[in-house]
C-alpha positions in Angstrom: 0.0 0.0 0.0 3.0 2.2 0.7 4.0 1.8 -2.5 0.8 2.3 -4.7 0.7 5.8 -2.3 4.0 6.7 -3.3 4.1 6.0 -6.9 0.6 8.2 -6.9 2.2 10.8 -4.7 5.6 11.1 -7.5 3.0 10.8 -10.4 1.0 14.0 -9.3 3.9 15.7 -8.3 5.5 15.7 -11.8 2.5 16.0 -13.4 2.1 19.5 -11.8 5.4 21.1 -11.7 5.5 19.6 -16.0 2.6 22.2 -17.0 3.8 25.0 -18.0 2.8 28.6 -17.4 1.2 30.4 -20.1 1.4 34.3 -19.9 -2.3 36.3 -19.5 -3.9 37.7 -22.6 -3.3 41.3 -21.1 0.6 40.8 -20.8 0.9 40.8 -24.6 1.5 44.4 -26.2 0.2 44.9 -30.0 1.6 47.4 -31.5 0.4 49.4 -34.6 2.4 51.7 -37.2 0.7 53.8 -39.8 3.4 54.5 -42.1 0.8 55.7 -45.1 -2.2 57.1 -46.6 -3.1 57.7 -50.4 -6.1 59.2 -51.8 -7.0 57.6 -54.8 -8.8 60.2 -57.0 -10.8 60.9 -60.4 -12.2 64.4 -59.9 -11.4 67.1 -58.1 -14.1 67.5 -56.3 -12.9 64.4 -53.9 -10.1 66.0 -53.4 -11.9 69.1 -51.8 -13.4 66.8 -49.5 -10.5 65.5 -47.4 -10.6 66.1 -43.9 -7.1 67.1 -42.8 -8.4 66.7 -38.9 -8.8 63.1 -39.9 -5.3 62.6 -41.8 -3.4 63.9 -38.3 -5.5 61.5 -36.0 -4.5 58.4 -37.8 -0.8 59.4 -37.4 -1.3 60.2 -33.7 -0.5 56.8 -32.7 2.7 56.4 -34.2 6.1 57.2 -32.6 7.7 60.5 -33.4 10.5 59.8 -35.7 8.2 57.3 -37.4 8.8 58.1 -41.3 5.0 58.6 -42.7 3.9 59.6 -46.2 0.9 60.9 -47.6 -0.3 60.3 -51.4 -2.4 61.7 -53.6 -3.5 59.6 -56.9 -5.2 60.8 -59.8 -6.7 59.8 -63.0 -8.7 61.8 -64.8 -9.9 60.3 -68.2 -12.7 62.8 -69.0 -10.2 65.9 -69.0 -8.7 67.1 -72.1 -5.6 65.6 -71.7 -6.6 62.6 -69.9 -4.0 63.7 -67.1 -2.7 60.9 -64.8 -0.4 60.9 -61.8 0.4 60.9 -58.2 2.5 63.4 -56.0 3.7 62.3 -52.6 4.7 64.2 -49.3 6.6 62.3 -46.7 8.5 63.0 -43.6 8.3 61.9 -39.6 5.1 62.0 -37.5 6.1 64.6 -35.2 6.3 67.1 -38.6 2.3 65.9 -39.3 1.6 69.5 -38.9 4.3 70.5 -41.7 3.2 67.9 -43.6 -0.5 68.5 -44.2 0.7 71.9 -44.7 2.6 71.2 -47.8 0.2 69.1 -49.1 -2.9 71.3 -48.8 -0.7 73.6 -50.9 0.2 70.5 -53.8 -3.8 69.6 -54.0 -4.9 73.5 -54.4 -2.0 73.6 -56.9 -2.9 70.2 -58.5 -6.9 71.2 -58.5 -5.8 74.4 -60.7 -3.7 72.7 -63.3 -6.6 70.3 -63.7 -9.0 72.9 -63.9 -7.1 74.5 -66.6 -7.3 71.1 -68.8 -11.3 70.7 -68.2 
């Protein structure tokens, strides 16, 4: 009988301290980078209608020297020239500021050169 409650005893014993501990759901971090954002346009009209708030709220969560870039794509086959193309502004999340900035400046620029083709 000593023996059966010894054998049962060294069985349990290994059985426990052979499980291992897994870490708790919360412990794990996920972490998310934004690193771009393009418009995809084929009138100018959608391009009045970005909402630069927006654009600087999906870069919040990235870290400061984090290299973003913003693109703007357009095809336009009903103007006279049937302009294509694309422009891009990049630089690091801390500069969003700077960077919408220059931007807002390319689309009012890029909205007069295709308003000139119409």
């Amino acid at each position: 009988m000593k023996k059966i409650f010894f054998i049962t005893a060294i069985l349990f014993v290994t059985l426990g301290f052979s499980q291992e501990k897994s870490k708790p759901l919360a412990s794990y971090t996920s972490e998310t980078k934004i690193t771009s954002l393009t418009f995809s346009v084929d009138s100018t009209d959608e391009l009045k209608t970005i909402n630069w708030k927006d654009i600087k709220d999906i870069f919040s969560r990235n870290s400061k020297t984090q290299k973003i870039a913003l693109t703007f794509e357009f095809d336009l086959p009903k103007s006279k020239n049937k302009l294509s193309g694309s422009f891009k502004v990049g630089g690091e999340s801390q500069d969003i500021d700077d960077l919408i900035k220059r931007a807002k400046k390319l689309v009012k620029a890029m909205t007069q050169i295709i308003n000139k083709n119409k």
